[in-house]
C-alpha positions in Angstrom: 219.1 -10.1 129.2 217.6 -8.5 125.8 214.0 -7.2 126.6 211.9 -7.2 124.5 210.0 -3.9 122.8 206.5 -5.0 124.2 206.5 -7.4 127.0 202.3 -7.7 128.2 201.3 -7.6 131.6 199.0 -9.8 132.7 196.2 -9.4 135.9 196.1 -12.6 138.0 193.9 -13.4 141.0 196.1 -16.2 142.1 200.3 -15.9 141.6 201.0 -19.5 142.9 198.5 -21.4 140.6 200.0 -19.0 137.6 203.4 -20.0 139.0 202.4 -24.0 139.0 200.8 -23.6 135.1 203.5 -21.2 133.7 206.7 -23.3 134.9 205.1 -26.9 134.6 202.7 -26.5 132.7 204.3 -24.5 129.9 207.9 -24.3 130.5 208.5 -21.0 131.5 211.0 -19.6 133.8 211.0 -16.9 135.9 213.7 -14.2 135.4 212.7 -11.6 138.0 210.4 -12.0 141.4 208.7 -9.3 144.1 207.3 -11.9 146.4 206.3 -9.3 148.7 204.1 -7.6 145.6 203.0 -10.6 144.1 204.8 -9.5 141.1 207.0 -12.0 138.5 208.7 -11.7 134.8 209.1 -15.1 133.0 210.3 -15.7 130.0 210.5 -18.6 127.6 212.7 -18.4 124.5 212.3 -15.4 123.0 209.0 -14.9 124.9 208.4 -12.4 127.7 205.6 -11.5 129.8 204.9 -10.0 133.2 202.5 -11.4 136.1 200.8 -9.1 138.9 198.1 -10.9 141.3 195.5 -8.3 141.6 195.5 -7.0 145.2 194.6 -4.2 147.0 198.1 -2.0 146.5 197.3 -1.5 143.1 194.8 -2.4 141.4 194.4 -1.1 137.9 191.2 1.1 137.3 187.9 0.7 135.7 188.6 -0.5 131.7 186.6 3.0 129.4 186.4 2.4 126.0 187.2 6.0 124.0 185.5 6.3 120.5 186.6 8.1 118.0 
């Protein structure tokens, strides 16, 4: 599989529902699954993203806006 340059990651509170809406819903399939991380890359043509329910192994800090 070709990756692509930027593929986003998105924050999810709930990987099952995001599961239901992304395959059903949308079409998309997943390529690669942790189950145990609540962690999946789907894809959809030449569309790619990543999906990571937010839990308490690793949650991503607090968002700080830097100005110039």
């Amino acid at each position: 599989m070709k990756f692509n340059k930027l593929i986003p990651e998105l924050t999810i509170t709930n990987i099952n529902n995001s599961k239901e809406f992304y395959t059903t819903a949308l079409g998309f399939k997943i390529e690669y699954e942790r189950s145990e991380d609540k962690f999946a890359f789907w894809s959809l043509g030449e569309a790619q993203l990543m999906l990571d329910e937010i839990n308490e192994n690793g949650n991503v800090g607090e968002l700080v806006l830097i100005s110039n």
